[in-house]
ROLORO-42023 format. One record per residue: residue number from 1; x, y, z of N, C-alpha, C, O, CB in turn. Coordinates in nm, 3 decimals. Atoms other than C-alpha are relative to their C-alpha. Glycine has a CB too. Layout:
<r NUM,<X,Y,Z>,<X,Y,Z>,<X,Y,Z>,<X,Y,Z>,<X,Y,Z>>
...
//
This chain:
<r 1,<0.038,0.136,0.035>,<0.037,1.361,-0.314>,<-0.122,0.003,-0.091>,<-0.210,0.086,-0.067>,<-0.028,-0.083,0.127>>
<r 2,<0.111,0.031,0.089>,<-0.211,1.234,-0.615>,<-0.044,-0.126,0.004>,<0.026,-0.224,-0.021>,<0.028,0.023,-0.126>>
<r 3,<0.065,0.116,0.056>,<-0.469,0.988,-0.627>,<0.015,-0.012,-0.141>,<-0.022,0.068,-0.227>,<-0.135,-0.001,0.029>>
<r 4,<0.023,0.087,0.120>,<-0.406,0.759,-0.902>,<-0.130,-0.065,-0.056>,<-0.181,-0.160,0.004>,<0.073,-0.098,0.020>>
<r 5,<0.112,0.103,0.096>,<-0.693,0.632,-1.151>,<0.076,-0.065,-0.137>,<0.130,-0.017,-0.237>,<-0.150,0.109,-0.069>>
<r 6,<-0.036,0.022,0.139>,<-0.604,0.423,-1.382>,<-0.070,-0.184,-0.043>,<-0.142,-0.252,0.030>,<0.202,0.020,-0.007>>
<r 7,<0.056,0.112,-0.041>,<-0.665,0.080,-1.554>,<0.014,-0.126,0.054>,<0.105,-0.161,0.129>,<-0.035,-0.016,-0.055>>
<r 8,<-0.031,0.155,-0.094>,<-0.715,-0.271,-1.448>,<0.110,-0.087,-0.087>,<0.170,-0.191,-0.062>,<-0.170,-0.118,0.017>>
<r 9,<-0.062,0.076,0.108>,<-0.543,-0.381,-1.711>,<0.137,0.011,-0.007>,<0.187,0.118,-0.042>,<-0.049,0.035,-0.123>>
<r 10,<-0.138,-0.064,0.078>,<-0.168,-0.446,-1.755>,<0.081,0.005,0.137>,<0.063,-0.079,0.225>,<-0.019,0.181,-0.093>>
<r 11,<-0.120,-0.044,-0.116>,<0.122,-0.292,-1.491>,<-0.074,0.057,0.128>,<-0.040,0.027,0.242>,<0.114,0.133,-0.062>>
<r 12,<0.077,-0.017,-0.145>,<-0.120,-0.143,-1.244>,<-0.051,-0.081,0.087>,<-0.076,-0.037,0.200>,<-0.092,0.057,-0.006>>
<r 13,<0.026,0.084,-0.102>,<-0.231,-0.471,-1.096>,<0.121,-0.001,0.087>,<0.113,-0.004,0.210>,<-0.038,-0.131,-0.047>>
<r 14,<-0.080,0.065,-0.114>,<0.070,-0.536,-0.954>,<0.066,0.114,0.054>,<0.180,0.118,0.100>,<0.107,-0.116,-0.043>>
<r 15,<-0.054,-0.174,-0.106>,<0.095,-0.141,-0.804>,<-0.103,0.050,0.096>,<-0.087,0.103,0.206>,<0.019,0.166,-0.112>>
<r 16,<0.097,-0.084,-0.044>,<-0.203,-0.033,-0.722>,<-0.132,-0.095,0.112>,<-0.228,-0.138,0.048>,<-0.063,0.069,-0.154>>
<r 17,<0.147,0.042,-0.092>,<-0.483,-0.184,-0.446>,<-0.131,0.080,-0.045>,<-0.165,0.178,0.020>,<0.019,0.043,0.177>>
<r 18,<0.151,-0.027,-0.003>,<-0.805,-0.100,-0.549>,<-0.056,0.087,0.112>,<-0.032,0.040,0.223>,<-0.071,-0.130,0.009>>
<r 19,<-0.006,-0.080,-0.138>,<-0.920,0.178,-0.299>,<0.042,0.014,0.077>,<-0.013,0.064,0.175>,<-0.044,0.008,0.055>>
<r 20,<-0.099,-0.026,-0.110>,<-0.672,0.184,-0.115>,<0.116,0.085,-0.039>,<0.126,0.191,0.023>,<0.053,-0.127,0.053>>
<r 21,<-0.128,-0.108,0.055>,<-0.356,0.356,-0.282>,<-0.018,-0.001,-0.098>,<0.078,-0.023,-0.172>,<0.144,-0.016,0.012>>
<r 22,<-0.009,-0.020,0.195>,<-0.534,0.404,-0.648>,<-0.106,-0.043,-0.020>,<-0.149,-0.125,0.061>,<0.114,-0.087,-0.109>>
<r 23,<0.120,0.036,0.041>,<-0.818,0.351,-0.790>,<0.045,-0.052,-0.155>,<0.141,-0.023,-0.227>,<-0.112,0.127,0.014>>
<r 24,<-0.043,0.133,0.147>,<-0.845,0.076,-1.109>,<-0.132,-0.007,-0.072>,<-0.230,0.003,0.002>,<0.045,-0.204,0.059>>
<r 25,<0.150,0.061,0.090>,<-1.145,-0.003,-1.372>,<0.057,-0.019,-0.128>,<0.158,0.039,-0.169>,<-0.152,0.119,-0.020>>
<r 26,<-0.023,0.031,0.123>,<-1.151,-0.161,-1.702>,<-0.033,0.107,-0.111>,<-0.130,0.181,-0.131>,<-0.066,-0.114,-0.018>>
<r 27,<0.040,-0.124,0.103>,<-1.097,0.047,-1.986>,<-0.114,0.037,-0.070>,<-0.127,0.137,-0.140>,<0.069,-0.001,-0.094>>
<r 28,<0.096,-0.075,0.065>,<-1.407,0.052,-2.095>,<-0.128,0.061,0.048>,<-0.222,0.122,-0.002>,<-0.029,-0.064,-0.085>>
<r 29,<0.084,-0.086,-0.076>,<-1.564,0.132,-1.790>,<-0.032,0.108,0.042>,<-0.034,0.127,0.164>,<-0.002,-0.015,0.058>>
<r 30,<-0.025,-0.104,-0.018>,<-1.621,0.492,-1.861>,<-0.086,0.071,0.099>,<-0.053,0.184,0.136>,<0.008,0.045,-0.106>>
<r 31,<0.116,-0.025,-0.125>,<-1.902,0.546,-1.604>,<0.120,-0.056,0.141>,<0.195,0.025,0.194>,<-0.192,-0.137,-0.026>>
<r 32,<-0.085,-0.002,-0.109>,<-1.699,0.411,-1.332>,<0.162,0.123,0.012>,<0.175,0.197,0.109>,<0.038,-0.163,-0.002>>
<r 33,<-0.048,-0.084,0.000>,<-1.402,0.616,-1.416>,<-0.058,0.199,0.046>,<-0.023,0.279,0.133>,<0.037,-0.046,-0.109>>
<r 34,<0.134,-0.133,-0.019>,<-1.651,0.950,-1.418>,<-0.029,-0.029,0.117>,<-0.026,0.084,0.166>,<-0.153,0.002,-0.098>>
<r 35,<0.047,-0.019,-0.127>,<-1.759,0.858,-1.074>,<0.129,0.038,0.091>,<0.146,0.134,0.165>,<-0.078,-0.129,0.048>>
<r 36,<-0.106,0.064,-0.063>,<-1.449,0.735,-0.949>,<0.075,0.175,0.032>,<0.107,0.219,0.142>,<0.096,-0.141,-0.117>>
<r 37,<-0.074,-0.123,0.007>,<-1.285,1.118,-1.080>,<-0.071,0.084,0.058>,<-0.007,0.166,0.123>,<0.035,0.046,-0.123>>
<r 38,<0.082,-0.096,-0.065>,<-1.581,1.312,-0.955>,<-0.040,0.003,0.135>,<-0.105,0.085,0.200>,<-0.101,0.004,-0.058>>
<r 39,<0.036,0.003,-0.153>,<-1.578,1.151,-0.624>,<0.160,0.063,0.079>,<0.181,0.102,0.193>,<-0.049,-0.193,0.055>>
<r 40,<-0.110,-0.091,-0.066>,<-1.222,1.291,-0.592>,<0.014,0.138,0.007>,<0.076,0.209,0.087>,<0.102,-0.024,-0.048>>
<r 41,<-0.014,-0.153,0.012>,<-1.273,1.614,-0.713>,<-0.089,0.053,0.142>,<-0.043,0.156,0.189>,<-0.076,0.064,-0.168>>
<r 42,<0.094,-0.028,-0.089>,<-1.573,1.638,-0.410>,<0.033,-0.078,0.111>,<-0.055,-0.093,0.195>,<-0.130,-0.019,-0.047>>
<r 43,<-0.046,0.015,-0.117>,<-1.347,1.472,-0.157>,<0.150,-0.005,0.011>,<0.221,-0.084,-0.051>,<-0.058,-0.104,0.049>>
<r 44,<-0.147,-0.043,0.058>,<-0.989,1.641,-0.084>,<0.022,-0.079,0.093>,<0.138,-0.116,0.076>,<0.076,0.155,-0.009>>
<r 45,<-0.059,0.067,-0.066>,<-0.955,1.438,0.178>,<0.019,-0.157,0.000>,<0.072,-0.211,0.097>,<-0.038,0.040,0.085>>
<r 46,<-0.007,0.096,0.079>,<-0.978,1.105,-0.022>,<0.120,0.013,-0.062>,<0.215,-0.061,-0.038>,<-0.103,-0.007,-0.081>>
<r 47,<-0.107,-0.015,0.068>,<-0.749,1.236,-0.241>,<0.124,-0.027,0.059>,<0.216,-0.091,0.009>,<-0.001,0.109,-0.045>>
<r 48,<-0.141,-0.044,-0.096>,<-0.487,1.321,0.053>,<0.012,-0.132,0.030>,<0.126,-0.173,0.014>,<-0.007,0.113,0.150>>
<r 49,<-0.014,0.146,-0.041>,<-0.558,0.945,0.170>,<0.071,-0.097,-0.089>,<0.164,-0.175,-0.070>,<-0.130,-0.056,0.020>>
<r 50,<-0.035,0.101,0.143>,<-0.510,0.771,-0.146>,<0.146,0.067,-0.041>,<0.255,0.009,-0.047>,<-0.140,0.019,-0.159>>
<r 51,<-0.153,-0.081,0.044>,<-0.233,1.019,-0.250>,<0.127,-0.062,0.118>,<0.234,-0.106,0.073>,<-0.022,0.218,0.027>>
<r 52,<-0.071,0.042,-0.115>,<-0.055,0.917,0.087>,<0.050,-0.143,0.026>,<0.165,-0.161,0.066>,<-0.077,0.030,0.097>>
<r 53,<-0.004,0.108,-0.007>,<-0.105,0.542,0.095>,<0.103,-0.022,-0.162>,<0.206,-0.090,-0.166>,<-0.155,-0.057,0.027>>
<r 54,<-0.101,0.040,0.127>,<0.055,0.533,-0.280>,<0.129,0.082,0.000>,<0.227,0.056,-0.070>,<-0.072,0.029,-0.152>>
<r 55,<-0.133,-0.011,-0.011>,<0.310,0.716,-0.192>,<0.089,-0.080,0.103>,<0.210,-0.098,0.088>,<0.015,0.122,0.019>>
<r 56,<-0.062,0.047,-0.106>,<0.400,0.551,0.103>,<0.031,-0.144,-0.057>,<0.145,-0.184,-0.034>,<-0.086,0.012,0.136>>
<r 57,<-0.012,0.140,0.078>,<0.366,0.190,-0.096>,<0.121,0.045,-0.128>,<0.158,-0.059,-0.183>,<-0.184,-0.057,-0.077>>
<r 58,<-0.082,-0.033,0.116>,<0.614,0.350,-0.380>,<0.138,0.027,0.067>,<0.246,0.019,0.010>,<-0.059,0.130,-0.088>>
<r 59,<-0.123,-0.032,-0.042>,<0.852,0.445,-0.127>,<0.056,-0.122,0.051>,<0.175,-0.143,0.026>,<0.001,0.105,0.093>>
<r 60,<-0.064,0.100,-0.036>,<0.899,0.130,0.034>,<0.009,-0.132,-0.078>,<0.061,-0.231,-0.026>,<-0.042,-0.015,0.106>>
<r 61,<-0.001,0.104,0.078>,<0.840,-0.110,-0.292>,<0.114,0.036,-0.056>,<0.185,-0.062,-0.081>,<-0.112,-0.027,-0.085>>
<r 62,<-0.073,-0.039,0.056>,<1.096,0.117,-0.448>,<0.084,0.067,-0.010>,<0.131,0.130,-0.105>,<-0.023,0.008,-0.036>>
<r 63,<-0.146,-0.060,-0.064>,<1.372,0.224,-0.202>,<0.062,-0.075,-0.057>,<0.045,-0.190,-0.098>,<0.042,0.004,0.152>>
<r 64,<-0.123,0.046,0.086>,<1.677,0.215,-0.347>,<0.069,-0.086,0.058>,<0.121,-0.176,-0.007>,<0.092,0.096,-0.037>>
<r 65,<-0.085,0.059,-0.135>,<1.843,0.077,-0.045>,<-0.072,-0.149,-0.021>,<-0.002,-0.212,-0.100>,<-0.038,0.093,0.186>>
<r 66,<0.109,0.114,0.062>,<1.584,-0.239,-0.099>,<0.059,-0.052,-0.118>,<0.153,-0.132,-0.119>,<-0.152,0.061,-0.044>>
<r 67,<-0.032,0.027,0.110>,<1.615,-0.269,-0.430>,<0.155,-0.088,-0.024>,<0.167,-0.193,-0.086>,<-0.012,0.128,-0.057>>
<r 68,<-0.123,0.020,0.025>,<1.989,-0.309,-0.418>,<0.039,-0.123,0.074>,<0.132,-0.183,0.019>,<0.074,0.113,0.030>>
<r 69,<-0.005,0.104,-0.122>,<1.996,-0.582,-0.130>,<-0.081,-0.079,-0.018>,<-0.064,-0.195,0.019>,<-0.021,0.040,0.131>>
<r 70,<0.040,0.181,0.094>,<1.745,-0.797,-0.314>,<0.099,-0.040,-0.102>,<0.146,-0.153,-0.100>,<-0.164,-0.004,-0.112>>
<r 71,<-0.076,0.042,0.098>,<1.953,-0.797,-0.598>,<0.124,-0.055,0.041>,<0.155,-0.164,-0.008>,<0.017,0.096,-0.082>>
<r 72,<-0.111,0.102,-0.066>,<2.279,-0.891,-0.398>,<-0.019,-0.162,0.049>,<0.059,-0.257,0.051>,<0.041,0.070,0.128>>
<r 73,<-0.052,0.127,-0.059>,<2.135,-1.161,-0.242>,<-0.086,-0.082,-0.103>,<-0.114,-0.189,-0.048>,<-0.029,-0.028,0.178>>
<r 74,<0.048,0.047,0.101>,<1.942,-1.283,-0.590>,<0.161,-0.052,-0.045>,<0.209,-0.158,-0.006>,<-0.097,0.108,-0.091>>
<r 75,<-0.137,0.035,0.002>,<2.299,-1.287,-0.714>,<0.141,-0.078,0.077>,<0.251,-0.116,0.037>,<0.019,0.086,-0.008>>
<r 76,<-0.067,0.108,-0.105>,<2.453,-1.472,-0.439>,<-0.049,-0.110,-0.020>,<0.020,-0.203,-0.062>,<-0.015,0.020,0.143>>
<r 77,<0.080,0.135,0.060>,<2.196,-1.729,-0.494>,<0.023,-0.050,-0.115>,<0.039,-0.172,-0.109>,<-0.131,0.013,-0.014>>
<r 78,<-0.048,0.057,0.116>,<2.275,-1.793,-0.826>,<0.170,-0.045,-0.056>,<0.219,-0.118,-0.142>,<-0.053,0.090,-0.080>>
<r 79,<-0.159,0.014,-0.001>,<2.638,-1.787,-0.807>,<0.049,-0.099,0.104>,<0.169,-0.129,0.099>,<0.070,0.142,0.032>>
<r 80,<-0.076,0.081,-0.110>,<2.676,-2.030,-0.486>,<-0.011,-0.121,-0.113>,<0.036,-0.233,-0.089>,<-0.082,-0.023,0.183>>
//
């Protein structure tokens, strides 16, 4: 598992929690980034946390099984 950094900007809001499964800052916050990366490199067990929580949020936003069973009943809805 990998902690994610990335930015605030764009497709990561609507993936990522803010310390919790990913870390986020505005692109031009290159001091926060620099902390943000150096506080992972000096804690593996951050990493393993964050790495864990985003995977675990990726698996269940983006089981297939899910996925497929919103879309049936999106399509039912529009078709009754």
């Amino acid at each position: 598992n990998k902690a994610v950094v990335n930015t605030n900007i764009g497709w990561a809001q609507d993936l990522i929690d803010h310390g919790v499964d990913g870390f986020m800052h505005h692109p031009e916050d290159i001091d926060a980034y620099v902390a943000t990366i150096n506080e992972l490199f000096e804690n593996e067990e951050l990493v393993h946390a964050i790495g864990q929580a985003g995977r675990q949020k990726t698996e269940l936003k983006f089981d297939i099984h899910n996925i497929v069973n919103q879309n049936i009943e999106y399509y039912k809805s529009i078709c009754s």
